[in-house]
MITOR-570521 format. One line per field, with one value per residue: residue number from 1; chain; residue in three letters; x, y, z negated of N, C-alpha, C in turn. Coordinates in Angstrom, 3 decimals. Example, Ala and Ser with C-alpha at 12.3 -4.5 7.8 and 13.67 -1.06 7.14 Angstrom:
! MITOR-570521
num = 1,2
cadena = A,A
residuo = ALA,SER
n_east = 13.190,12.850
n_north = -5.690,-2.250
n_up = -7.800,-7.080
ca_east = 12.300,13.670
ca_north = -4.500,-1.060
ca_up = -7.800,-7.140
c_east = 13.200,12.900
c_north = -3.300,0.030
c_up = -7.800,-7.870
//
This chain:
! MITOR-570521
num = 1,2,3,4,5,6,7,8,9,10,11,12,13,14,15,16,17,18,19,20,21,22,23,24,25,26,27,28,29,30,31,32,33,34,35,36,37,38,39,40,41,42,43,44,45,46,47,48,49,50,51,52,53,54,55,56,57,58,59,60,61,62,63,64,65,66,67,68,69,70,71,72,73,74,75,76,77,78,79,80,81,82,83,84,85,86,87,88,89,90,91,92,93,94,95,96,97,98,99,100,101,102,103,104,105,106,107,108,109,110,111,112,113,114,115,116,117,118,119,120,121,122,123,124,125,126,127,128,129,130,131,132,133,134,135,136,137,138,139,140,141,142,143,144,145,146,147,148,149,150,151,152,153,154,155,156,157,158,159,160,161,162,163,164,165,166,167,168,169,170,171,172,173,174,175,176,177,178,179,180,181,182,183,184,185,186,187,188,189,190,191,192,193,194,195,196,197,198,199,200,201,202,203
cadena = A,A,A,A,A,A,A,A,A,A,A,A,A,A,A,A,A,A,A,A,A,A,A,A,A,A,A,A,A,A,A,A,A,A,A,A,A,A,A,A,A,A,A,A,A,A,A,A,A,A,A,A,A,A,A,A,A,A,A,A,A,A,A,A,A,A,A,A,A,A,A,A,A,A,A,A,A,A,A,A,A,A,A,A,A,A,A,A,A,A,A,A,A,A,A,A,A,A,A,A,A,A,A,A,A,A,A,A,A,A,A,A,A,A,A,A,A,A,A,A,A,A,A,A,A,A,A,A,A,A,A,A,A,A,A,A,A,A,A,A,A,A,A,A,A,A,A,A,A,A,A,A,A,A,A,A,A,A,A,A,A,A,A,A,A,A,A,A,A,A,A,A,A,A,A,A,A,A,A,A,A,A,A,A,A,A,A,A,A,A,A,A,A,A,A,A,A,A,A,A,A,A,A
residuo = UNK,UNK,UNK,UNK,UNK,UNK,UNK,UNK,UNK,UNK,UNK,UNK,UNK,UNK,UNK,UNK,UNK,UNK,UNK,UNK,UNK,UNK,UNK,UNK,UNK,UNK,UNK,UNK,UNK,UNK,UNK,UNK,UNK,UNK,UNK,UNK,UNK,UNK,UNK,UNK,UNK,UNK,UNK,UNK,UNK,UNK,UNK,UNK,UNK,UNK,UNK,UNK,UNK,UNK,UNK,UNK,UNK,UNK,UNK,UNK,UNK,UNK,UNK,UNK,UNK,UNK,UNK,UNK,UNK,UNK,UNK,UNK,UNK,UNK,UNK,UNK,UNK,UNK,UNK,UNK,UNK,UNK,UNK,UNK,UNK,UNK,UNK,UNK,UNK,UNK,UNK,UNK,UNK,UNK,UNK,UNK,UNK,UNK,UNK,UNK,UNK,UNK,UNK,UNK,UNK,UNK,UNK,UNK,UNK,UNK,UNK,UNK,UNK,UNK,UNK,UNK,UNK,UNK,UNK,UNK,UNK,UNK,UNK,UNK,UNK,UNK,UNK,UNK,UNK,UNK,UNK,UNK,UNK,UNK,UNK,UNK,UNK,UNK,UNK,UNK,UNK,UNK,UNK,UNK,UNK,UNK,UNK,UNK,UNK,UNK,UNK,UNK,UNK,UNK,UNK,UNK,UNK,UNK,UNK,UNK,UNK,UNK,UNK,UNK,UNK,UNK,UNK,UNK,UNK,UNK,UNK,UNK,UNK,UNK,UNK,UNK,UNK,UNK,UNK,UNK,UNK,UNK,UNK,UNK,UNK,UNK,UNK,UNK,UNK,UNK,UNK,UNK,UNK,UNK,UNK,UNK,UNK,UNK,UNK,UNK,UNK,UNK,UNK
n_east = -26.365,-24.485,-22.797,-23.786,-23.906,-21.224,-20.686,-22.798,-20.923,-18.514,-19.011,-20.248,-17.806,-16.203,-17.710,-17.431,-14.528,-14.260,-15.837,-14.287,-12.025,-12.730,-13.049,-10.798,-9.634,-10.915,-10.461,-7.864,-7.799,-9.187,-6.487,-4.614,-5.965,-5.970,-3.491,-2.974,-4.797,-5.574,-7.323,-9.844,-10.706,-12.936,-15.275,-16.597,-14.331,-12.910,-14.623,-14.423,-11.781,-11.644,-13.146,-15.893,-19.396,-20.801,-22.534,-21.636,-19.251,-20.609,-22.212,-20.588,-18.794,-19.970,-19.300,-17.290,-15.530,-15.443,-13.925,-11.701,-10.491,-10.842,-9.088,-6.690,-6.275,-5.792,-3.586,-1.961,-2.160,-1.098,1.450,2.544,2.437,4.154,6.386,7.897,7.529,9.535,11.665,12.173,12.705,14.106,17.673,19.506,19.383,19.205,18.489,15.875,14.730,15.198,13.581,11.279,11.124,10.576,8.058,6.754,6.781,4.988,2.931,2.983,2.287,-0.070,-1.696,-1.636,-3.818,-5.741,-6.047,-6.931,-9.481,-10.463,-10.456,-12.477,-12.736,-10.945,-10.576,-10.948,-9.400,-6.748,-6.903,-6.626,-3.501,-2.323,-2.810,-1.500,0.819,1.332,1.312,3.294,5.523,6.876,7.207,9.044,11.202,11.858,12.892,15.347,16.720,17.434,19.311,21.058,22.042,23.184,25.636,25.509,23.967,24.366,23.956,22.107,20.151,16.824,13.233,11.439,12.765,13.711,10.816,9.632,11.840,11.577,9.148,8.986,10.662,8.750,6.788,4.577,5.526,4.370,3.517,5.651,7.424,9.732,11.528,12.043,11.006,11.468,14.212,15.583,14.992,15.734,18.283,18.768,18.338,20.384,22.580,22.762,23.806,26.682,29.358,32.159,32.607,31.750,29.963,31.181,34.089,34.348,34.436
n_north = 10.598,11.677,9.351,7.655,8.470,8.291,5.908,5.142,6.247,4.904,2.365,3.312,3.729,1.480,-0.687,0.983,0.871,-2.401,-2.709,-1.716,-3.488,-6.243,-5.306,-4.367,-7.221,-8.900,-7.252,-8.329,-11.144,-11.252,-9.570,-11.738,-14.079,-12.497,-12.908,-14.899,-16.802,-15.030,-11.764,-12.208,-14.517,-16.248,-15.221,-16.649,-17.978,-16.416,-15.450,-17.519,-17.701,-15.160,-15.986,-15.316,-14.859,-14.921,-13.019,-10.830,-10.255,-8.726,-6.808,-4.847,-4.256,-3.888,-4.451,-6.421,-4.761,-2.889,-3.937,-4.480,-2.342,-1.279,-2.806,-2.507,-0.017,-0.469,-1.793,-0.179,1.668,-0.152,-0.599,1.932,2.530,1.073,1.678,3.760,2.158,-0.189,1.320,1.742,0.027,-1.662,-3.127,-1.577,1.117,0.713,-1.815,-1.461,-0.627,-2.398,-4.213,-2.708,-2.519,-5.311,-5.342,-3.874,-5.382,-7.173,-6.020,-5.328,-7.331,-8.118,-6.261,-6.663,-7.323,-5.194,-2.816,-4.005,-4.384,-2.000,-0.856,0.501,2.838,5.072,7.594,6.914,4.873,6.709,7.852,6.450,5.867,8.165,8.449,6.177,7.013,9.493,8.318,6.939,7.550,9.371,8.265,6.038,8.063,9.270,6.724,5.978,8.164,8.432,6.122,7.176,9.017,7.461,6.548,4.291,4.291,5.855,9.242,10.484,8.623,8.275,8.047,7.675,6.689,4.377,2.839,2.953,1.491,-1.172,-2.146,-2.505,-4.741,-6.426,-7.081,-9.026,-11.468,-12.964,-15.005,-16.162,-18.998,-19.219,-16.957,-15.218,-12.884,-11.305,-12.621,-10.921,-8.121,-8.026,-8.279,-5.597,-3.716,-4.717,-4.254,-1.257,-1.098,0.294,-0.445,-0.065,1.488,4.265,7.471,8.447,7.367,5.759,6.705
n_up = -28.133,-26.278,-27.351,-25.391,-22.501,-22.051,-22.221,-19.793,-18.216,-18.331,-17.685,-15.059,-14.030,-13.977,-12.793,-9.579,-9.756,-9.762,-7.671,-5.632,-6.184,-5.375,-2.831,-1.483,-2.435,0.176,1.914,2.429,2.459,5.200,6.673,6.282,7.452,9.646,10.954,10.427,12.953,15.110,15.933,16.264,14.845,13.566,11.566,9.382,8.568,7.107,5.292,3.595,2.848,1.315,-0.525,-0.671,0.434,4.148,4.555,2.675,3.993,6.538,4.987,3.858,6.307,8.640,11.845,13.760,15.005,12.577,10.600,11.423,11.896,9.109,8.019,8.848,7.985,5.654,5.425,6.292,4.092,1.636,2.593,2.929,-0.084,-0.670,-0.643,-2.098,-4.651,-4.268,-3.728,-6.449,-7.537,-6.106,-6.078,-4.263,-1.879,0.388,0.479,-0.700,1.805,3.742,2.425,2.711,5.467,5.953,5.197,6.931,9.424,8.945,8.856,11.264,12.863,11.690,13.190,16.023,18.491,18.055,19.472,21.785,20.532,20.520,23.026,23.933,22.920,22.692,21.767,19.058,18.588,19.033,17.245,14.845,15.326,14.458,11.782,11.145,11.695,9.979,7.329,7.588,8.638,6.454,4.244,5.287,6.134,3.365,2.449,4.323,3.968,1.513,1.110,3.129,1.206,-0.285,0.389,2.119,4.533,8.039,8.200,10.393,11.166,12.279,11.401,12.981,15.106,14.306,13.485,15.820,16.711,15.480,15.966,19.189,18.843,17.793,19.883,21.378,20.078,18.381,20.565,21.796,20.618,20.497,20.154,17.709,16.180,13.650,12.584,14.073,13.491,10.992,11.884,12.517,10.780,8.885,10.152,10.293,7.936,6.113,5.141,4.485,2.269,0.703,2.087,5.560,5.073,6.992,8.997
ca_east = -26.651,-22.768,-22.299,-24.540,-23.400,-19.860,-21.387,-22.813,-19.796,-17.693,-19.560,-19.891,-16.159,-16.301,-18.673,-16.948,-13.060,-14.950,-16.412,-13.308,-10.949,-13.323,-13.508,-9.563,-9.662,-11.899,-9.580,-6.208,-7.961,-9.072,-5.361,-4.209,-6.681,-5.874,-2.011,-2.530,-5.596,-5.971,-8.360,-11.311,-10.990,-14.335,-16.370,-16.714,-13.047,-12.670,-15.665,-13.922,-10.272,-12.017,-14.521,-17.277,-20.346,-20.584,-23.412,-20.682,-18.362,-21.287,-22.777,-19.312,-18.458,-21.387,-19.403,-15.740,-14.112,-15.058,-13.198,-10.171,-9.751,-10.238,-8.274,-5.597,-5.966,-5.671,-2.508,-1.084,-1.816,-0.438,2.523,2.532,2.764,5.177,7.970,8.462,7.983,10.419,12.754,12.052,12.438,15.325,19.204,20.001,18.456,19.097,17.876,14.300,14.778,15.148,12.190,10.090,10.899,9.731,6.562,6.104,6.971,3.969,1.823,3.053,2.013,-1.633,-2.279,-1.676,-5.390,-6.496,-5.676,-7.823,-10.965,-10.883,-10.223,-13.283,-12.753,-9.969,-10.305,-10.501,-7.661,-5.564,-6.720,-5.467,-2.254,-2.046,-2.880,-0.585,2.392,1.327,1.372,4.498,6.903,7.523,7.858,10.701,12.182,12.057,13.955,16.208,17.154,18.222,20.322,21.861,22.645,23.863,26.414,25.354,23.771,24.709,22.892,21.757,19.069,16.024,12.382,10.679,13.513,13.572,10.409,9.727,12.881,11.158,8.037,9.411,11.155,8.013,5.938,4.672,6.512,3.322,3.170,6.624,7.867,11.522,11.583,11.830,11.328,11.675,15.039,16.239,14.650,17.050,19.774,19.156,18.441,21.855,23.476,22.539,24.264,28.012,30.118,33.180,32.102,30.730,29.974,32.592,35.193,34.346,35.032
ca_north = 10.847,11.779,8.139,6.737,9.182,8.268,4.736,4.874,6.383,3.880,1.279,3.149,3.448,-0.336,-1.187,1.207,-0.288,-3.547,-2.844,-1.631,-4.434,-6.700,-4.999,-4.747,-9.131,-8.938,-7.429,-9.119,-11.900,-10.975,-9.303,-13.218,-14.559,-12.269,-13.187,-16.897,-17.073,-13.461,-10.667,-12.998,-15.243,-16.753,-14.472,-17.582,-18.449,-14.830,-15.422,-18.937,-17.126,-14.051,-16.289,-14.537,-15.244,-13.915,-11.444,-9.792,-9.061,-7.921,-5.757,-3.855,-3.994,-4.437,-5.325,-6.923,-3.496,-1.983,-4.853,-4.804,-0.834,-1.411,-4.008,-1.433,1.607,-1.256,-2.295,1.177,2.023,-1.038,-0.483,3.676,2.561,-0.051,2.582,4.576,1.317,-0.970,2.036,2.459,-1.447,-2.825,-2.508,-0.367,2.021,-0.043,-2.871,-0.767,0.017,-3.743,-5.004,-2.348,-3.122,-6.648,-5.488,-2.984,-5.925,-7.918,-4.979,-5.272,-8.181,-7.923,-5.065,-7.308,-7.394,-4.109,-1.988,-4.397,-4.307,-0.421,-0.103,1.378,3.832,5.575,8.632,6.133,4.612,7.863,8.455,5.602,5.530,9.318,8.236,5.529,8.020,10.423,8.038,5.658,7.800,10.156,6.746,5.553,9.274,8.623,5.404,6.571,9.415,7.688,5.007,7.835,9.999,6.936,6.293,3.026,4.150,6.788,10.486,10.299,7.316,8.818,7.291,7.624,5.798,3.269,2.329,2.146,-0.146,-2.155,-2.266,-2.883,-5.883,-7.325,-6.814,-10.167,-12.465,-13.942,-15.805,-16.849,-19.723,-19.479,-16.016,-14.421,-11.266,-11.425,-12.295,-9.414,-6.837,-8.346,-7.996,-4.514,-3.664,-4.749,-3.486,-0.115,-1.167,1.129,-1.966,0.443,2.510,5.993,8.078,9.345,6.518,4.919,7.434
ca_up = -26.726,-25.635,-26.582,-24.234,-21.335,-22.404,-22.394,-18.668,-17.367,-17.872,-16.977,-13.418,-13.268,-13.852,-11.454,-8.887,-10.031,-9.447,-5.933,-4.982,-6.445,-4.337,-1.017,-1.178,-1.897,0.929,3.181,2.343,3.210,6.648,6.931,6.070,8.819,11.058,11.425,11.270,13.566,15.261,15.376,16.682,13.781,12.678,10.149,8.269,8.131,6.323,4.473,3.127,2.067,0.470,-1.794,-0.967,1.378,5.261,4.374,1.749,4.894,6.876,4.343,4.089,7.491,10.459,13.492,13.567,14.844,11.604,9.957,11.953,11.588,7.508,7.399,9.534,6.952,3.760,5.363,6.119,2.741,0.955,3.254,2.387,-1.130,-1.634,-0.227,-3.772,-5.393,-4.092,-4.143,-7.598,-8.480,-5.452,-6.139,-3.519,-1.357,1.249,-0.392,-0.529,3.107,4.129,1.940,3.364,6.899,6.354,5.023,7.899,10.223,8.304,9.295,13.171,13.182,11.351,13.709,16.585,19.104,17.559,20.952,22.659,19.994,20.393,23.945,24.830,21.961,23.316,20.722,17.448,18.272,18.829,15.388,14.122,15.488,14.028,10.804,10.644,11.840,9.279,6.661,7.178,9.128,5.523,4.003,6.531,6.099,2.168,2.194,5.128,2.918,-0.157,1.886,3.486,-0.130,-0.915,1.424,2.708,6.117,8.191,8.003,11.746,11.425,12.074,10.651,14.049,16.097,13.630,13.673,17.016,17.440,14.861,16.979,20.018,18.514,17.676,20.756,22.216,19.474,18.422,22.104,22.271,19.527,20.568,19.880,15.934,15.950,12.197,12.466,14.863,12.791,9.684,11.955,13.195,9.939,8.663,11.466,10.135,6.256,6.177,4.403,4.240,1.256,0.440,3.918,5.881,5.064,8.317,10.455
c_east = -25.369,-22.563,-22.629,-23.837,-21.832,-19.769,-21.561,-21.924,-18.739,-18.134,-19.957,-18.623,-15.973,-16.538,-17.808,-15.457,-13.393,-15.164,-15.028,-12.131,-11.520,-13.297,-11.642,-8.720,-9.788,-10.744,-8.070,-6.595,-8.121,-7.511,-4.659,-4.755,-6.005,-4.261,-2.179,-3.025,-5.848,-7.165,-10.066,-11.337,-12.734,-14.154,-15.959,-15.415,-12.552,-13.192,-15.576,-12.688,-10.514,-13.258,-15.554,-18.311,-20.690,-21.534,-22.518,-20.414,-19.357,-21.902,-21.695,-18.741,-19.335,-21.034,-17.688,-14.623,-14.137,-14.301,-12.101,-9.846,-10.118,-9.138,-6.709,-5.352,-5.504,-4.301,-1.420,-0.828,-1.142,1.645,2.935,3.496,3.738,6.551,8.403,8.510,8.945,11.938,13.487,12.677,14.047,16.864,19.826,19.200,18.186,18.595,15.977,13.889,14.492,13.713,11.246,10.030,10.208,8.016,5.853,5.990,5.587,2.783,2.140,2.084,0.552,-2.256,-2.377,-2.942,-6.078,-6.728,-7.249,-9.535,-11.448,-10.704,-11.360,-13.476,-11.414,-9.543,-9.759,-9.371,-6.526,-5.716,-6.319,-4.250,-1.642,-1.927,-1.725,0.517,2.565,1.485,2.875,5.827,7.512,8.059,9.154,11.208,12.637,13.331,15.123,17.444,18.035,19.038,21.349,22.717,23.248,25.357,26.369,23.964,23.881,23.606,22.074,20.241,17.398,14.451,11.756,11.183,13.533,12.120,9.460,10.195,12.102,9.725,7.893,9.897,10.114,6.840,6.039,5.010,5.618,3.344,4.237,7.562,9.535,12.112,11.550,12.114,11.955,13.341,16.068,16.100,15.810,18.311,19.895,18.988,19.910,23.081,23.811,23.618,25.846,28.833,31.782,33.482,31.427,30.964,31.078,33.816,35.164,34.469,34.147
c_north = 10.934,10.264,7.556,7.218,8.686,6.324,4.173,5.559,5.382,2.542,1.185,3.532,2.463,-0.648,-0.317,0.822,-1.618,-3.942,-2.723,-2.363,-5.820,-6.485,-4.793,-6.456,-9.583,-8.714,-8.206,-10.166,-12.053,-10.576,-10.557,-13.854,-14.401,-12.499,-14.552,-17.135,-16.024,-12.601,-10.743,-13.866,-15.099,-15.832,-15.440,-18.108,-17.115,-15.019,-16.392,-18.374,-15.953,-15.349,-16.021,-15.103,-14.094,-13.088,-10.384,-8.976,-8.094,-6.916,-4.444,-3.481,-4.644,-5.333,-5.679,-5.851,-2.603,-2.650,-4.771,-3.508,-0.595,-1.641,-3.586,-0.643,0.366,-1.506,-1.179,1.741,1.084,-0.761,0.795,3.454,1.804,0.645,2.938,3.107,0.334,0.198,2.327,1.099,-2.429,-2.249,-1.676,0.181,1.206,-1.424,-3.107,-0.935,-1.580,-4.536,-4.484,-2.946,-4.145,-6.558,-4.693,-4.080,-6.970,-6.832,-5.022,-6.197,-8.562,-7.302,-5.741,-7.204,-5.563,-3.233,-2.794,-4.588,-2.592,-0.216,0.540,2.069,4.304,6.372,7.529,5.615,5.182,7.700,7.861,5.444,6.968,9.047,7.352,6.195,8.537,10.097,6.993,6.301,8.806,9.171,6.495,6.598,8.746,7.803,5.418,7.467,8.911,6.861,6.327,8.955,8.898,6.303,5.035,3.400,5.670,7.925,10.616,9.594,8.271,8.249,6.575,6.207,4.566,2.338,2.231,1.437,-1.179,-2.841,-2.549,-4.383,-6.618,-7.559,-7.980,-11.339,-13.434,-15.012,-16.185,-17.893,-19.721,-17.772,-15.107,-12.768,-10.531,-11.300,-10.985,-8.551,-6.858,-8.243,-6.394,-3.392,-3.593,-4.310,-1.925,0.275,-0.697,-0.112,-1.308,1.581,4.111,6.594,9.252,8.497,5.814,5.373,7.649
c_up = -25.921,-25.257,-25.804,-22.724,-21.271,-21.720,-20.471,-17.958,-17.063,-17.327,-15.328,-12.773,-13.111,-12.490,-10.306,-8.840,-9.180,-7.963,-5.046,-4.718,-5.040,-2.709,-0.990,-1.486,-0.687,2.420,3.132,2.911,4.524,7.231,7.344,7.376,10.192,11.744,11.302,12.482,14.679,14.880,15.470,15.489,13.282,11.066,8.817,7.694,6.848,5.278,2.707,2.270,1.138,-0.904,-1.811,0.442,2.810,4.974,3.187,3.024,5.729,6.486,4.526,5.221,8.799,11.750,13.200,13.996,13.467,10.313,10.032,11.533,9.935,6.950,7.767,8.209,5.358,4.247,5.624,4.803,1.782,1.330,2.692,0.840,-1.803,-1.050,-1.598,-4.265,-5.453,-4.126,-5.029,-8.648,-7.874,-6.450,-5.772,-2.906,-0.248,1.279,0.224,0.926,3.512,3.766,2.448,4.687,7.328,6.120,6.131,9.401,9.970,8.809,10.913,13.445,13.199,12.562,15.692,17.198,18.529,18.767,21.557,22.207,20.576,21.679,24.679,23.912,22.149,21.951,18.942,17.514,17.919,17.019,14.249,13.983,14.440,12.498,10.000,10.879,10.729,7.601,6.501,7.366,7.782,4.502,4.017,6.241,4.700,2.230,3.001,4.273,2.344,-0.036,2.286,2.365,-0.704,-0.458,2.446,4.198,6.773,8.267,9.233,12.271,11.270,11.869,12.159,15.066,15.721,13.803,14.624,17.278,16.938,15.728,18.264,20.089,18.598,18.805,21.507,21.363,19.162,19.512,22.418,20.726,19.566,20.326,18.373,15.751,14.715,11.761,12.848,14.388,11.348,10.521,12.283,11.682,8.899,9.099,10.455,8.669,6.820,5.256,4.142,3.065,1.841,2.290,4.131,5.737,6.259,9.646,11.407
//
């Protein structure tokens, strides 16, 4: 009898692993969509890059703002989590710091139309934006940190300022082709790298 119970447990960790490995396919794809195409992108174009059939996305998500603000929290958290790991995996701290930026700049960009799905949800939005503070800016402190214990950027740089600049940079870039936001963020980024050794040699 244990084994059986032992038996249908794992089989509904499975099945819930499963649902979940799926509904995070599900959104990468829409994520994907929504930076080639934007945040209107055809159902069916989503429907086409995930593998799966448009009554999937509708089952999981009803109306296209509860898509876009998924497809928000999957990319805050993807983003959240690849801080420790690239910290854990780059060369330098600064290294970490750089690779994240680009992925936080990959999230500017996703997040792109969202303001204007929610604007007659004033409150959800706040609560988004809160969420994403509360989750990226200890992040950015993190990797800040460890650049700065390492001597390669100065102690001063603070998570917040940062990535606002970074956000600022990218505001609009979509709509202008002569414009790379991409690059500017790699230079302001670099900007930030101490190239005179350990801190305090530079005066």
């Amino acid at each position: 009898m244990g084994y059986s119970g032992d038996s249908a447990g794992r089989a509904a960790r499975s099945k819930r692993a499963d649902a979940r490995r799926n509904e995070e396919t599900l959104l990468d794809a829409a994520a994907a969509v929504f930076v080639a195409s934007g945040v209107e992108a055809p159902v069916r174009d989503i429907a086409a890059k995930a593998g799966v059939g448009m009554g999937t996305i509708y089952r999981h998500f009803p109306t296209r703002a509860d898509l876009i603000v998924a497809v928000y929290r999957h990319q805050v958290e993807a983003c959240a989590e690849a801080g420790p790991a690239l910290l854990a995996t780059s060369e330098t701290p600064h290294a970490a710091l750089a690779r994240w930026i680009d992925l936080f700049v990959d999230f500017l960009v996703t997040k792109h139309g969202l303001a204007a799905v929610l604007q007659s949800d004033n409150t959800g939005f706040e609560t988004l934006h809160s969420y994403f503070l509360d989750r990226l800016l200890p992040v950015c402190a993190e990797l800040l940190d460890a650049a700065a214990a390492a001597g390669e950027i100065g102690s001063d740089v603070e998570a917040y300022q940062l990535m606002r600049g970074v956000g600022n940079l990218c505001i609009g870039a979509e709509h202008d082709p002569r414009y790379d936001a991409r690059r500017l963020v790699g230079l302001l980024i670099a900007g930030l790298h101490r190239r005179t050794g350990p801190r305090g040699c530079d005066g």
